[in-house]
N, C-alpha and C positions, 0 to 999 in steps of 0.2 A: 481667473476671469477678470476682463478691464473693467466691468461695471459693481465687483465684488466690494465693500466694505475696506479693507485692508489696501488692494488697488489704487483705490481712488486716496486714500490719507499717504500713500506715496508717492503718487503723481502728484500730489499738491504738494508736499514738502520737496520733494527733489528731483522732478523732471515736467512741472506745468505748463512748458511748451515745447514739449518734446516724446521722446518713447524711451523705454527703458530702457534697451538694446543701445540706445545711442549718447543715453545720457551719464554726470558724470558722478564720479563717488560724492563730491560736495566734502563742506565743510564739518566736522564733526560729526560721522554719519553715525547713527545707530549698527548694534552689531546685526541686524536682522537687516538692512540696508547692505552691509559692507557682504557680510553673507552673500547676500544674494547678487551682488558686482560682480565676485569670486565667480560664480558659477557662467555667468554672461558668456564667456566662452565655449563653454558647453553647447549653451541654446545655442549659438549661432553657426556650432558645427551641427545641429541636428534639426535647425528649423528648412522649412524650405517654403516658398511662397507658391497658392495655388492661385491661377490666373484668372478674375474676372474681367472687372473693363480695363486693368491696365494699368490704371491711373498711379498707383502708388510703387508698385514695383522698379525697380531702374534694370535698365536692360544691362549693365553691364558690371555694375556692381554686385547686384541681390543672383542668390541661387535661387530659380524658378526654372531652369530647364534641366529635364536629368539626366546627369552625370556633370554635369559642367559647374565646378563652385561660381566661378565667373569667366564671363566671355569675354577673352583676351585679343580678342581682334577686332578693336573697336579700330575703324576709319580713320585720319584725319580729318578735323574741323568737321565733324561730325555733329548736328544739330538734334539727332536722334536719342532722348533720354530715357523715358520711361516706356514701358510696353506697349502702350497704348499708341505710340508712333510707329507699330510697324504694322496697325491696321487699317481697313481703308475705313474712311468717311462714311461713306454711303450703306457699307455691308457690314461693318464691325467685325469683318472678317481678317483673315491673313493676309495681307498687302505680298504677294509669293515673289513680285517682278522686285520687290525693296529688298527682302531677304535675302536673293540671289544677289543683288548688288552689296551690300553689309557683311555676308557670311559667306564661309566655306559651304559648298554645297550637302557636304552631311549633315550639315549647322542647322542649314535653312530647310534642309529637309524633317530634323526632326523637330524643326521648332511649327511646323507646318503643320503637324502631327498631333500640335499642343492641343490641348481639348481648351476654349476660352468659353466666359459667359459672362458678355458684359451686363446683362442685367443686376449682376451681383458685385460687389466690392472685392476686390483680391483679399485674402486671409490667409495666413498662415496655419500650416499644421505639421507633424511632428516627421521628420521624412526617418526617421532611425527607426520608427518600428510599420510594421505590414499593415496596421488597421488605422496610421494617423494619431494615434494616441499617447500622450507621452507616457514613460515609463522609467521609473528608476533604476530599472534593469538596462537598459538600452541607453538613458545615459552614463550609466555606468560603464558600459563600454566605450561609448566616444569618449570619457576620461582617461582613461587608460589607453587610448592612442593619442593621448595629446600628451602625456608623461617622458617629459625628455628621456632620452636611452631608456624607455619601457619595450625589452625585448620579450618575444617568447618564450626565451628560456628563463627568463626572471618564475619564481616560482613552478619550475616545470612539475617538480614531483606534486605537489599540492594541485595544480589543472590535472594533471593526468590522473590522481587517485579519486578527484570528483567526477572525472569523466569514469572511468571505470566502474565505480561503486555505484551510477544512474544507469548505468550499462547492461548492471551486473542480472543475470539472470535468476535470482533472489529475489524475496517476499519484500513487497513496499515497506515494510517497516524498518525491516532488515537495512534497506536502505539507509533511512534517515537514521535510525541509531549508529549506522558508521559512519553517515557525515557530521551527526553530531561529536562522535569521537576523535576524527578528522578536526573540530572547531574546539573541541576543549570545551566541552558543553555539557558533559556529564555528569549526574549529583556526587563527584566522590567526595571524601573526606576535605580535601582539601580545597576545593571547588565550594563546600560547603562556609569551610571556614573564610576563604574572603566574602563569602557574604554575607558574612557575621551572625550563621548560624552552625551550632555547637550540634552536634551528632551526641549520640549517646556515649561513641567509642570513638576514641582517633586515630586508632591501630587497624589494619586489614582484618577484614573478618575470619580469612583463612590461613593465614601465614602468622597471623600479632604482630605486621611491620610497623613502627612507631607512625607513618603517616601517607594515607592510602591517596595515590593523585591515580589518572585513567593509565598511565605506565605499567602502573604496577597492579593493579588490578586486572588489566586484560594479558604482558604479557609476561611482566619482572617477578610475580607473588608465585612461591615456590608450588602451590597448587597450578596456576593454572601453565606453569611450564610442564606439569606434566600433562596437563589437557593437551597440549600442543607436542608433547614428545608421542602421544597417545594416535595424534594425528599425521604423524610423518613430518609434520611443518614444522620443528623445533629448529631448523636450519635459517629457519626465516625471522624468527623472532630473537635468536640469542644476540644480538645489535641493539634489540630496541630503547636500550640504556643511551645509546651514541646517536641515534635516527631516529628523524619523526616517524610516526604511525604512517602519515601520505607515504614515505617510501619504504615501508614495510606492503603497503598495499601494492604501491607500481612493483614492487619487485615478485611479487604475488601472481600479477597478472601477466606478466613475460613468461611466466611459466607455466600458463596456460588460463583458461578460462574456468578450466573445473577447480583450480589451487585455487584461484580467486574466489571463487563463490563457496570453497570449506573454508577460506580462514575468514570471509566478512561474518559468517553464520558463526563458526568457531567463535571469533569475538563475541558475538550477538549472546549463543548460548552462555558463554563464561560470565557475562553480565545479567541474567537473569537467573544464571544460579547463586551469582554474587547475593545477588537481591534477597531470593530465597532464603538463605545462612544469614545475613543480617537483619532482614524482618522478622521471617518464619522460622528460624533458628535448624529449615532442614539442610542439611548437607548433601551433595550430589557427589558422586566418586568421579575422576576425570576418564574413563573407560566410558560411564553412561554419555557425558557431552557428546563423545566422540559419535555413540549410534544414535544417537536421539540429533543430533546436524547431520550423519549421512541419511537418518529417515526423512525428513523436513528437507533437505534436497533432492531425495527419490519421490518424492509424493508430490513437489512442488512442478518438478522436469515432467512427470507422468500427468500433471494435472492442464499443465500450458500444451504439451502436446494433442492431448484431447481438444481442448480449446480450441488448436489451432487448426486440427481437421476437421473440426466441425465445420470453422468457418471459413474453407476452404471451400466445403462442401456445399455452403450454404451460398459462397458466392461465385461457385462457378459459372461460365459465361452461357448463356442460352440467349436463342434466335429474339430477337429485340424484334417485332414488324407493329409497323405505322397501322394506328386505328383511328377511325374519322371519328369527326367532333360530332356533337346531335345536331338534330335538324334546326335548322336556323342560327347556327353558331359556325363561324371561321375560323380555324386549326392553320397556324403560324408554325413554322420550323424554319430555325436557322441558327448557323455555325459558323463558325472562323476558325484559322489555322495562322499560325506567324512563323519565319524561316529562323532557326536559328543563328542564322550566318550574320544574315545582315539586316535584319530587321521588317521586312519586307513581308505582307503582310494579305491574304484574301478573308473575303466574307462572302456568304450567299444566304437570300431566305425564301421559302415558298408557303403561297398560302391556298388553303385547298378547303372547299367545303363538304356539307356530310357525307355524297356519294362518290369523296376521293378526288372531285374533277378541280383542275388546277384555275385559281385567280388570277394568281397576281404570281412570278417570281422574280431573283434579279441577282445581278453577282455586283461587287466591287473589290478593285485593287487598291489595298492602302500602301501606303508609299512607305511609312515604317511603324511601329506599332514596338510596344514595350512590351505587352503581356499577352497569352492566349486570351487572359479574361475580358481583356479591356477589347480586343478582336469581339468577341464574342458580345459582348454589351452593344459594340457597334452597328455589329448585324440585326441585332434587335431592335435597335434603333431607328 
């Protein structure tokens, strides 16, 4: 926030006639200054300016129309700077006969389209996520396309086993315990000991291997290969010495969707009987893993199935028909549509009192329009 505490003590040390975005590192900046310089690139791939009177915005530098970072067909000797020059005087509206002269006609058309209020100041807000808000997630991604040679296939098995495993048709929990095992996130022994606490034992609860990491626990410890020889999947783990976990899971899931969802549970059960033997000192035989993860997958498939035809059942389509408003109240309806193709865009609304008889209606053609929603708000309008 600009009028925050923290804001204002770095406006005043290193940028008090100017903005962030434009200002420069300075002389011996603090690391919370230089930090945040670092990141300036980010915001300005993810900012984008919403249009009030104009004033501040420049027409051909600033991203404020969407899709276009900037509009590369500026005129010669062009006098026209900020946005606010390409409305008229009088209307504070879209000056349409200037646009058609300055821009390509798809240009001027959707900048036609712009929604402006000059009663308000133009402001920024976050265009990388849906609701305007910024987010560490979403700048997280424009980071990683501004990562020189950052391909797709850079971590491929690690994206596809977290897509898989969110996928996976398994219990929420199930989930996040294999993306913690996925992140090396799991209390084992050794996990323990970098952070400088000492377990009772430093040996596997079920095997006595000198030092228990999540490897060897879900699939190297001579118990639980037999859980897994138990389950037909022993083909898939005997690598796991050579390969991460992520590509023990993608090669899981090419082999179908039911292998993926016994060996994410598989792991799941081996760690909670892990747990069992080292807390509660019970021991589980690797034949019980195996029916106790085909139960918990039968009960789980049989229980989403109910679910799902219930609410199938519950949302099936029935006849919708118009009921008038009460007596002395006016009932509004109205909708828009927009063409996929090319942007191009209707609206209509009608307004009807108690005994159904028609007021007012009316249709209009929008010229292009982004969203059904934004169609739709219009018509309301």
């Amino acid at each position: 926030m600009e009028d925050s505490l923290p804001a204002r003590i770095l406006k005043t040390r290193y940028y008090p006639r100017g903005s962030f975005l434009d200002a420069r590192i300075g002389y011996r900046p603090s690391f919370v200054w230089r930090s945040l310089c670092t990141a300036r690139d980010i915001i300005r791939k993810g900012k984008r300016w919403n249009i009030g009177n104009g004033m501040k915005v420049r027409i051909w530098e600033d991203y404020w129309l969407e899709g276009f970072r900037t509009l590369d067909y500026r005129p010669e000797n062009s006098d026209y700077r900020v946005v606010n020059d390409l409305l008229e005087g009088d209307t504070n509206a879209w000056n349409h006969t200037l646009l058609l002269q300055l821009f390509l006609q798809q240009i001027a058309r959707k900048i036609a389209c712009t929604h402006i209020n000059t009663f308000e100041h133009d402001s920024l807000y976050w265009d990388a996520s849906s609701n305007g808000v910024f987010t560490c997630k979403s700048a997280y991604w424009i980071a990683t396309q501004t990562i020189e040679g950052f391909q797709d296939s850079v971590l491929t098995h690690e994206r596809r086993s977290l897509k898989c495993i969110w996928l996976a048709n398994i219990p929420g929990k199930v989930k996040i315990f294999a993306w913690k095992a996925c992140m090396n996130l799991l209390p084992t022994v050794s996990n323990l000991m970098t952070k400088g606490l000492a377990p009772g034992s430093l040996s596997c609860v079920h095997c006595t291997a000198p030092m228990e990491d999540i490897k060897h626990a879900l699939f190297l410890c001579n118990w639980a290969r037999d859980v897994w020889a138990s389950m037909n999947l022993m083909d898939l783990t005997d690598q796991a010495e050579e390969i991460p976990i992520e590509e023990i899971i993608t090669t899981a899931k090419d082999r179908g969707n039911e292998t993926l969802n016994m060996m994410l549970m598989g792991m799941w059960r081996i760690w909670c009987a892990r747990n069992s033997k080292a807390h509660g000192g019970k021991h589980v035989e690797p034949n019980e893993i195996k029916l106790s993860t085909s139960g918990i997958l039968d009960d789980f498939t049989r229980a989403n199935v109910n679910w799902e035809e219930n609410r199938v059942t519950s949302n099936n389509p029935c006849q919708v028909r118009w009921s008038p408003p009460t007596n002395g109240v006016i009932k509004i309806n109205a909708d828009g549509g927009i063409s996929s193709e090319n942007g191009v865009a209707g609206l209509g609304f009608i307004m009807r009192c108690h005994n159904g008889s028609v007021l007012v209606a009316g249709n209009k053609h929008v010229a292009y329009a982004t969203s059904v929603i934004e169609v739709e708000v219009k018509a309301i309008l």
